[in-house]
BAKOLTOR-429844 format. One line per field, with one value per atom (N, C-alpha, C): x, y, z; atom name. Coordinates in Angstrom, 1 decimal, decimal comma. Each point is the difference from the previous one (the first is absolute). Layout:
REM residues N
X <- (X; ...)
Y <- (Y; ...)
Z <- (Z; ...)
atomo <- (CA; ...)
END
This chain:
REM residues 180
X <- (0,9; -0,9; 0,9; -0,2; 0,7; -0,3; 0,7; -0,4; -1,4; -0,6; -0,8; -1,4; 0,5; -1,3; 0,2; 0,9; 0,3; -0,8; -0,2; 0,1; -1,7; -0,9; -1,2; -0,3; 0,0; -0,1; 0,2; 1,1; 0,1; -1,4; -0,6; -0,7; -1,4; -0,5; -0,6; -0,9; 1,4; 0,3; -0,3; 0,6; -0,3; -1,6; -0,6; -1,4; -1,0; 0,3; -0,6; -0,3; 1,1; 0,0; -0,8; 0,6; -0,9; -1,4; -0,4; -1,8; 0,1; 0,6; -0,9; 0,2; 1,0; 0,1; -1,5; -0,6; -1,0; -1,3; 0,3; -1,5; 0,1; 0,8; 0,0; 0,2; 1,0; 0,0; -1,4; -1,2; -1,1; -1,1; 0,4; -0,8; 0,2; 1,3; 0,4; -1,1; 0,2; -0,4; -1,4; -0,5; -1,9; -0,4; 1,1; -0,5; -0,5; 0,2; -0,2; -1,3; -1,4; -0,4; 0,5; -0,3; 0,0; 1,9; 0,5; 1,7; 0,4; -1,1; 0,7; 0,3; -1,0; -0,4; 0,7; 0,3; 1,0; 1,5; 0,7; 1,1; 0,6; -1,1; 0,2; 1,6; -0,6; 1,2; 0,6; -1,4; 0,1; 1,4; 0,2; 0,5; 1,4; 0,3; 1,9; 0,3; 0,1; 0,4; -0,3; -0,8; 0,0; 0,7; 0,2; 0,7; 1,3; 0,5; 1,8; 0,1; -1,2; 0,3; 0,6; -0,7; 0,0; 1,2; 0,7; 1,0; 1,3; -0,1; 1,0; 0,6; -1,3; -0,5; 0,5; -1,2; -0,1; -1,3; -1,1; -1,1; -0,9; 0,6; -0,9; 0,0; 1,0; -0,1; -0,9; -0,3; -0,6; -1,4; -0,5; -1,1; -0,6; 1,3; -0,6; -0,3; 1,2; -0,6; -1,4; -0,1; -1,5; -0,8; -0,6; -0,9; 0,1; 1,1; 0,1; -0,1; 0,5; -0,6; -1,6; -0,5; -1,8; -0,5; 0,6; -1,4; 0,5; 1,1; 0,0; -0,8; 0,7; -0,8; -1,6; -0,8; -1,5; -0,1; 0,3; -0,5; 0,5; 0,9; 0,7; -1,0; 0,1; -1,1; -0,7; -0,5; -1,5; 0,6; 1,2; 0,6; 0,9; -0,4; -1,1; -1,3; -1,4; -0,7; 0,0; -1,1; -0,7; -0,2; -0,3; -0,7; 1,6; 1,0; 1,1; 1,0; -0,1; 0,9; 0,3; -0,3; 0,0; 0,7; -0,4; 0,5; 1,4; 0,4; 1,1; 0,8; -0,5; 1,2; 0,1; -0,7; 0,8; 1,2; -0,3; 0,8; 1,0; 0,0; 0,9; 1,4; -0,7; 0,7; 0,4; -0,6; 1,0; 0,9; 0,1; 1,1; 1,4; -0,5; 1,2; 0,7; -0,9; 0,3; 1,0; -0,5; 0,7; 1,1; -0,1; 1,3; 1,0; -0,2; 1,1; 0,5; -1,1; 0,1; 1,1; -0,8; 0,8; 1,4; 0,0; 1,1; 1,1; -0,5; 1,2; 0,6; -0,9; -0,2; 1,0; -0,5; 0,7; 1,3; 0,8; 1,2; 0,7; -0,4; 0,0; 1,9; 0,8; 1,0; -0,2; -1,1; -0,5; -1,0; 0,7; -0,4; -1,5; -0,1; -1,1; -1,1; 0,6; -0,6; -0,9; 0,2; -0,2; -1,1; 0,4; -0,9; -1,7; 0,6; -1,6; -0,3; 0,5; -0,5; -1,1; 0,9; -1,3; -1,1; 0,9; -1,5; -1,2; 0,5; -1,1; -0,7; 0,7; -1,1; -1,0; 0,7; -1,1; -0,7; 0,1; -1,0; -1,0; 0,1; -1,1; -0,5; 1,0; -0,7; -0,9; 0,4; -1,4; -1,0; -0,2; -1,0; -0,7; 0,6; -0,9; -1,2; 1,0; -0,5; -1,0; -0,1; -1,2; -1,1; 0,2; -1,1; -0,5; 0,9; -1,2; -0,7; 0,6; -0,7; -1,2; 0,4; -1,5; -0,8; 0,1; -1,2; -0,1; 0,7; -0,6; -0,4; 0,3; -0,2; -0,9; 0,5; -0,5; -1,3; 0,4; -0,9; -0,6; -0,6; -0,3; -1,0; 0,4; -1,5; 0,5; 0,5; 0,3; 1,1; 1,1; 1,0; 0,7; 0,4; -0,3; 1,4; 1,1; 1,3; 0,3; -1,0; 0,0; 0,3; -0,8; 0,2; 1,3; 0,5; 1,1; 1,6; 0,0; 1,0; -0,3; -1,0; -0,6; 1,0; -0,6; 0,9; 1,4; 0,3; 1,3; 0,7; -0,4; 1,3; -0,3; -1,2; 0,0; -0,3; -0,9; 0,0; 1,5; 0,7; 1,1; 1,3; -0,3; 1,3; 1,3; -0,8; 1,1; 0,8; -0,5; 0,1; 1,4; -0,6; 1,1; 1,3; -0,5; 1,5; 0,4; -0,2; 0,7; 1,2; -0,9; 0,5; 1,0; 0,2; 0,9; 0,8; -0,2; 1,3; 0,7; -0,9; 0,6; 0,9; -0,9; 0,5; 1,2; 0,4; 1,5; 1,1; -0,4; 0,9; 0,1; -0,6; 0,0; 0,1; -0,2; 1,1; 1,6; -0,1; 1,6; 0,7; -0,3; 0,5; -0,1; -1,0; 0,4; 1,0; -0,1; 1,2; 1,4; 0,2; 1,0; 0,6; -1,1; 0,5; -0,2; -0,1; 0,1; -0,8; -1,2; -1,1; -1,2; 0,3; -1,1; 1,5; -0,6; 1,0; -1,0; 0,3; -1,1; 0,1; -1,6; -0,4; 0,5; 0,4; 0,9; -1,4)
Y <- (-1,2; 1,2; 1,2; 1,1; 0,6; 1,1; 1,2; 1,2; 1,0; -0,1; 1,0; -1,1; -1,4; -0,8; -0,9; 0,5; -0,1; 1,5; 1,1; 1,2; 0,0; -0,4; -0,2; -1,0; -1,4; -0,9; 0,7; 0,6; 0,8; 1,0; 0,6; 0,9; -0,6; -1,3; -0,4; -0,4; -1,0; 0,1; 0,6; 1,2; 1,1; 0,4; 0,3; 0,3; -1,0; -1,4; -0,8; 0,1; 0,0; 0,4; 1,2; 1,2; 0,8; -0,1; -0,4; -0,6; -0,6; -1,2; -0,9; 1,1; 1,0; 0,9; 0,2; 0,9; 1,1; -0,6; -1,6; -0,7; -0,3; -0,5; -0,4; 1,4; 1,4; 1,3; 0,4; 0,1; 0,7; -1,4; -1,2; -0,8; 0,1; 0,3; 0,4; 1,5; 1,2; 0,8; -0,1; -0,9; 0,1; -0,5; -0,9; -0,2; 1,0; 1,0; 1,5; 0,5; 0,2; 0,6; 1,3; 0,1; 1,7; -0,1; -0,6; 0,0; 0,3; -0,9; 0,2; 0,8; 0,8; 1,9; 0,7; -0,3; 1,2; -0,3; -1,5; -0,1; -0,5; 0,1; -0,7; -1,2; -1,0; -0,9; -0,3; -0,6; -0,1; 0,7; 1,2; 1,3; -0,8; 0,1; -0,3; -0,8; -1,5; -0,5; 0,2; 0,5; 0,1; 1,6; 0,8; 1,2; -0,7; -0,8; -0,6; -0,5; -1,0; -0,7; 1,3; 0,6; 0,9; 0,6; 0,5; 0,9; -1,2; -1,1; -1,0; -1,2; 0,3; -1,2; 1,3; 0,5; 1,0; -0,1; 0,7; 0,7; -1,6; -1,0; -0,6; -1,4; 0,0; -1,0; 0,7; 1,3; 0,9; -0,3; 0,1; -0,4; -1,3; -0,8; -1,7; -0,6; 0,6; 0,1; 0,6; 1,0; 0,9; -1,0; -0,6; -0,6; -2,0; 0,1; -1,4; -0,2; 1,1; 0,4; 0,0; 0,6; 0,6; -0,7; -0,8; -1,2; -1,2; -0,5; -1,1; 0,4; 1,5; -0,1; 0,1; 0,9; -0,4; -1,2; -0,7; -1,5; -1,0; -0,2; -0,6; 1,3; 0,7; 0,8; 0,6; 0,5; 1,1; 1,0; 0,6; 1,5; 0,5; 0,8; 0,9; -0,7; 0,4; 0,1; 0,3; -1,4; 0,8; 1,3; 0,5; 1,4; 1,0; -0,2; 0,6; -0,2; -1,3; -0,6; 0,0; 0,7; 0,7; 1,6; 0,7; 1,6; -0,1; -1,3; -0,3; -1,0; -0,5; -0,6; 0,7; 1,1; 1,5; 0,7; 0,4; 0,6; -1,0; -1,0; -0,9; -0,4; -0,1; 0,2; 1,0; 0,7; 1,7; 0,5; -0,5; 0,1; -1,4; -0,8; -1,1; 0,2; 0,9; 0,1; 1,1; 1,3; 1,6; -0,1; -0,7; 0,1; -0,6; -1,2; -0,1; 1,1; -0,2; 0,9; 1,5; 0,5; 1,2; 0,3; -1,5; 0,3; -0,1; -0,9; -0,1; 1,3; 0,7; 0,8; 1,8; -0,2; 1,4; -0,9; 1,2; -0,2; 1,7; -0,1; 1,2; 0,7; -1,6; -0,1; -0,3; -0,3; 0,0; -1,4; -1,2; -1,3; 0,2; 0,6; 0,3; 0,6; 1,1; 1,3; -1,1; -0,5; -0,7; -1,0; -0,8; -0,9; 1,0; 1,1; 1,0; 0,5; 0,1; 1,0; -1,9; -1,1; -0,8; -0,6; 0,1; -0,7; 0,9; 1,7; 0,6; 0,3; 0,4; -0,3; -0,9; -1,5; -1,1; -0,2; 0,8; -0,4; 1,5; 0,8; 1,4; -0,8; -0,3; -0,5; -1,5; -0,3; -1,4; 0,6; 0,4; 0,5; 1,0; 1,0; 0,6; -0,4; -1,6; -1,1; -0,7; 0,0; -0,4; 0,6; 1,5; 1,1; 0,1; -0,4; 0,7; -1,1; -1,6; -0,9; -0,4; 0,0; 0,2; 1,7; 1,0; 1,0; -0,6; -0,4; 0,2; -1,4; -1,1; -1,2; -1,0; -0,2; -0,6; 0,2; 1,3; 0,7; 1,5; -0,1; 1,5; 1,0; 0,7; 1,0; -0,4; -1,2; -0,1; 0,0; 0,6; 0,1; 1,5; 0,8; 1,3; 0,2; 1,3; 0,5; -0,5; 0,8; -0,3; -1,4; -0,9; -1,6; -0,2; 0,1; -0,2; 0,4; 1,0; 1,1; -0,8; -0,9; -0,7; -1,2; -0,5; -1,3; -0,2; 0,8; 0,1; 0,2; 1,1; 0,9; 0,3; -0,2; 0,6; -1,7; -1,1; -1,1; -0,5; 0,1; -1,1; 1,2; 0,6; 1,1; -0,9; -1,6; -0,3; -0,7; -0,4; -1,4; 1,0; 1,3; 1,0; 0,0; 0,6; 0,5; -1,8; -1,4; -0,9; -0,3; 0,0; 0,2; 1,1; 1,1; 0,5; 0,5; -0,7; -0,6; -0,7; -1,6; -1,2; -0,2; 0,6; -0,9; 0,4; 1,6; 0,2; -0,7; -0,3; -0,5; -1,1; -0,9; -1,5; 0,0; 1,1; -0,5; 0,4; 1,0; 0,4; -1,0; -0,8; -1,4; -1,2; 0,1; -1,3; 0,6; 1,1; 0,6; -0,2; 0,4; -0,5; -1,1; -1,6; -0,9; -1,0; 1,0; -0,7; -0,5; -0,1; -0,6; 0,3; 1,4; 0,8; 1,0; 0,7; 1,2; 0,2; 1,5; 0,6; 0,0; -0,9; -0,3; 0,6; -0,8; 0,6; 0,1)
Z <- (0,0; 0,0; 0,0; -0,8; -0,2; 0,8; 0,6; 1,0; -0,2; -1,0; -0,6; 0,5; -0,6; 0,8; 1,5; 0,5; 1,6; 0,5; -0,3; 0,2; 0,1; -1,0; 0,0; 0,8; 0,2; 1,0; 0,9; 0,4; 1,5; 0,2; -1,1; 0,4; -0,3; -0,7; 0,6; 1,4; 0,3; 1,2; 1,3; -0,5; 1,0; 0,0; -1,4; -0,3; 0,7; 0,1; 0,4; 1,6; 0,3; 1,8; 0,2; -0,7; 0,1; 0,1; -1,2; -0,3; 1,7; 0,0; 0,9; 1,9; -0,1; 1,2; 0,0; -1,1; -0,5; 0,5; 0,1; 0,3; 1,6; 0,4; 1,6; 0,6; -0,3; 0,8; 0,2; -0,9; -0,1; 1,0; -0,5; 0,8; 2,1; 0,0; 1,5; 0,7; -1,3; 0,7; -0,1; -0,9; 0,3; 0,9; 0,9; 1,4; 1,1; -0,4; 0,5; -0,3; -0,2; -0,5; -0,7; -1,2; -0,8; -0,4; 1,0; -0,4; -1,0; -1,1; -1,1; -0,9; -0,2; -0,5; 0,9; 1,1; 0,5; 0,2; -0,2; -0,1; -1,3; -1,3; -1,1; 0,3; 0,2; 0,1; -1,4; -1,1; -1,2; -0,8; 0,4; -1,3; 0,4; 1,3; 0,3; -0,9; -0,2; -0,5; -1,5; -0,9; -1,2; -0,5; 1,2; -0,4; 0,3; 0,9; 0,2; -1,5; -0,4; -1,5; -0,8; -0,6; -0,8; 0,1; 1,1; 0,1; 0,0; 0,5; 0,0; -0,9; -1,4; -0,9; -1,0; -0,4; -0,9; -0,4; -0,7; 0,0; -0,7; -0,9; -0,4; 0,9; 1,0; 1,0; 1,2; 0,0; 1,1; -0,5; -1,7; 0,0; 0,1; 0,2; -0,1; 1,5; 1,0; 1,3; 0,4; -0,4; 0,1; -0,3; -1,5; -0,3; 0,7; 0,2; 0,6; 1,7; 0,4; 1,8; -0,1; -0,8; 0,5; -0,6; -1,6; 0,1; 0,7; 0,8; 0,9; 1,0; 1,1; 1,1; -0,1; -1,1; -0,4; 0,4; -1,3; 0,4; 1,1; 0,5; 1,1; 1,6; -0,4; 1,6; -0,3; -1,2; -0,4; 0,2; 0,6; 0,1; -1,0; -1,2; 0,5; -0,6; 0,5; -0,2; -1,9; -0,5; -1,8; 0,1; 0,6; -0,4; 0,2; 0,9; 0,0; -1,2; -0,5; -0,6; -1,3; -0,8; -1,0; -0,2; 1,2; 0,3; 0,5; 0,9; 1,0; -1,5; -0,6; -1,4; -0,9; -0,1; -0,8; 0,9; 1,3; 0,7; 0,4; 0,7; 0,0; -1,3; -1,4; -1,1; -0,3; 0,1; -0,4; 1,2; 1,3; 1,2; -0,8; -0,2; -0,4; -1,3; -1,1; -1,1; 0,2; 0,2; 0,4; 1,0; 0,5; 1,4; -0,8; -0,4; -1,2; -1,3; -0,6; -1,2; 0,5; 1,0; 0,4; 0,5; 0,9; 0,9; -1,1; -1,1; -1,0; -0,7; -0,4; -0,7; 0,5; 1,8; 0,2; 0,9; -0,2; 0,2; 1,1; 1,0; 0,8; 0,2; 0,3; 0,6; 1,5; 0,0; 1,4; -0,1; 0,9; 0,3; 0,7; 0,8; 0,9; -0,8; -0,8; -0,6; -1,2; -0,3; -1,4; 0,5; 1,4; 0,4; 0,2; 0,7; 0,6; -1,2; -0,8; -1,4; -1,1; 0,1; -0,3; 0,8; 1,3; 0,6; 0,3; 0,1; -0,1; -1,0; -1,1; -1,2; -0,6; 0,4; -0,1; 0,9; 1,3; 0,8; -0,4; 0,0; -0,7; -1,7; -0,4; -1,5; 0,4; 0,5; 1,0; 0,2; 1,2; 0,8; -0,9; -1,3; -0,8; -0,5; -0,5; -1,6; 1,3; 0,9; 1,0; 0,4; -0,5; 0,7; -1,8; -0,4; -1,6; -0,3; 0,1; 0,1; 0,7; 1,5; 0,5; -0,6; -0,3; 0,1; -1,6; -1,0; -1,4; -0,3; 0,4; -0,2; 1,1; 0,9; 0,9; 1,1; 0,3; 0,8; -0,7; -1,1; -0,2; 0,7; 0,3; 0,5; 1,8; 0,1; 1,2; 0,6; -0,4; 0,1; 0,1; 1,1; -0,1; 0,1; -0,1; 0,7; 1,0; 0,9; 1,6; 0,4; -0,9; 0,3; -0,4; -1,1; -0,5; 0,9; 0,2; 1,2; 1,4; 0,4; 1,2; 0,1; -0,7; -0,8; -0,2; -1,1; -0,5; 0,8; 0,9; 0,9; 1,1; 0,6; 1,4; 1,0; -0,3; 0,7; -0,2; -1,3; 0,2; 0,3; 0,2; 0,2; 1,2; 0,9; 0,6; -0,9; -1,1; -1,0; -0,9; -0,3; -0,3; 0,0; 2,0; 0,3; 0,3; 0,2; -0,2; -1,4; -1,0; -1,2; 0,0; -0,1; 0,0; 0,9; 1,1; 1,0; -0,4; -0,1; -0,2; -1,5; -0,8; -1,2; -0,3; 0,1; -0,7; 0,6; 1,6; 0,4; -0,3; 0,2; -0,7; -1,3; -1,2; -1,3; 0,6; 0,8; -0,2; 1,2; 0,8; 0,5; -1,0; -1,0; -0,8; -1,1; -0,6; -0,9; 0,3; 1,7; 1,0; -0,5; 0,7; 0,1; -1,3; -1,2; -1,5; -0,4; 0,6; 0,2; -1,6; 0,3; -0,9; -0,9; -0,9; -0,8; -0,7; -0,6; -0,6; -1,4; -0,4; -0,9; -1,0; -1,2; -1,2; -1,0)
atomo <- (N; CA; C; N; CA; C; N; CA; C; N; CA; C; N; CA; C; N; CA; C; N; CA; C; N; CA; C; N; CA; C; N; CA; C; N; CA; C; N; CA; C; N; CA; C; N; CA; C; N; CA; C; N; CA; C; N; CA; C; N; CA; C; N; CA; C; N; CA; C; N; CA; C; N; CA; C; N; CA; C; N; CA; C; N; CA; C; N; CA; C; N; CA; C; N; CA; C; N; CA; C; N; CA; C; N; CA; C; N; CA; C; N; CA; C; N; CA; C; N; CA; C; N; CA; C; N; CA; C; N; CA; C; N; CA; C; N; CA; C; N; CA; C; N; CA; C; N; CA; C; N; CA; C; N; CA; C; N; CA; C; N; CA; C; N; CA; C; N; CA; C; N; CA; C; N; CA; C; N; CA; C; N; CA; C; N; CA; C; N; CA; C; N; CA; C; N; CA; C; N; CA; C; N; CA; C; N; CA; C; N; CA; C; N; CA; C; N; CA; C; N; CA; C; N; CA; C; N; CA; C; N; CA; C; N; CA; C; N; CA; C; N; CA; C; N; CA; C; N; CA; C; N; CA; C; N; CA; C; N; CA; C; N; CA; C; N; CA; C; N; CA; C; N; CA; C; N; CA; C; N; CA; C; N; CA; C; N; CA; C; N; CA; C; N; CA; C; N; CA; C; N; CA; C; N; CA; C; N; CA; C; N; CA; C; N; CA; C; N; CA; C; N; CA; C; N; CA; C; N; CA; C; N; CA; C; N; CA; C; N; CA; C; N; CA; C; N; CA; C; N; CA; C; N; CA; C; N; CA; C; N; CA; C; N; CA; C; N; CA; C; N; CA; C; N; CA; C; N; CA; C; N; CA; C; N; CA; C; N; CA; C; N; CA; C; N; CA; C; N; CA; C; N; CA; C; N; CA; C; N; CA; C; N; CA; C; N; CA; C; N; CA; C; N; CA; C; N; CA; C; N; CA; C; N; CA; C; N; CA; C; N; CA; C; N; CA; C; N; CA; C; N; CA; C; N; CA; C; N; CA; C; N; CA; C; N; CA; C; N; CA; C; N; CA; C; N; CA; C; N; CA; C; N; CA; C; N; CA; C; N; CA; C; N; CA; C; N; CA; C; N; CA; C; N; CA; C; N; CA; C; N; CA; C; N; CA; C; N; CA; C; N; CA; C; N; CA; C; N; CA; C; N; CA; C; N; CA; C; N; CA; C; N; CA; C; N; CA; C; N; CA; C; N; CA; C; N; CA; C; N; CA; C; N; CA; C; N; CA; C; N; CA; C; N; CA; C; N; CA; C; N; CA; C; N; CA; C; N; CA; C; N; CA; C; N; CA; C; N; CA; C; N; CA; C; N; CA; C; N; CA; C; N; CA; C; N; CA; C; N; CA; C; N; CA; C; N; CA; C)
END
């Protein structure tokens, strides 16, 4: 096997774990009531994919985390699950896509410049989803700003605690490098 197909097996690999993190993290916190909308467990491991894989292993985590945990525990919910596999895929897809893309000089700078983009370009592609598609007439700003940013605001500041630091320890220990 040559290094280019050692390189993808690895990130496989990695995507795999990820996915299967994305189903047991979110199954932990629904032992909680509400846990889950306010610590989104789901997003970590498919934003680590994305930023540690690259954008099209970000989207394969995304779509392979939420349709396992659906069916293996009903979470999320049909009626969520459609608005949360747009946002989900556009966090795995853009974290990659981006991180690759800017180049700050700044390891850190580069990580918060994709993970916040794909997480505002998520949560957008989830508010125009539900008010234009899903929920029309029933889906207001207020809901949207409710949702997006003010219940998960702990789910937030986890995420961008946790994550840069955990790419920049697996970048460390050779683990991860940024997506070519």
């Amino acid at each position: 096997m040559d290094r280019r197909e050692q390189g993808r097996t690895r990130m496989l690999l990695l995507t795999a774990l990820l996915a299967a993190f994305g189903v047991v993290l979110p199954a932990v916190f629904h032992w909680i009531p509400g846990a889950g909308a306010v610590f989104l467990p789901m997003h970590i491991p498919v934003l680590l994919c994305g930023l540690s894989c690259g954008g099209q292993y970000g989207l394969l985590c995304a779509l392979v985390s939420i349709g396992l945990s659906h069916l293996l525990t009903g979470m999320p919910p049909a009626g969520l699950l459609p608005s949360m596999a747009l946002e989900l895929s556009i966090y795995g897809l853009l974290s990659g896509v981006l991180y690759r893309r800017v180049n700050t000089g700044s390891a850190a700078a580069d990580i918060y410049f994709a993970l916040i983009g794909a997480m505002l370009s998520g949560r957008v592609a989830y508010g125009v989803l539900n008010a234009l598609v899903l929920q029309t007439g029933n889906y207001s700003f207020e809901t949207w700003v409710g949702v997006a940013f003010v219940t998960s605001f702990p789910g937030i500041v986890i995420q961008l605690t946790v994550i840069p630091g955990v790419i920049l320890l697996m970048r460390k220990a050779g683990f991860s490098q940024k997506p070519q």
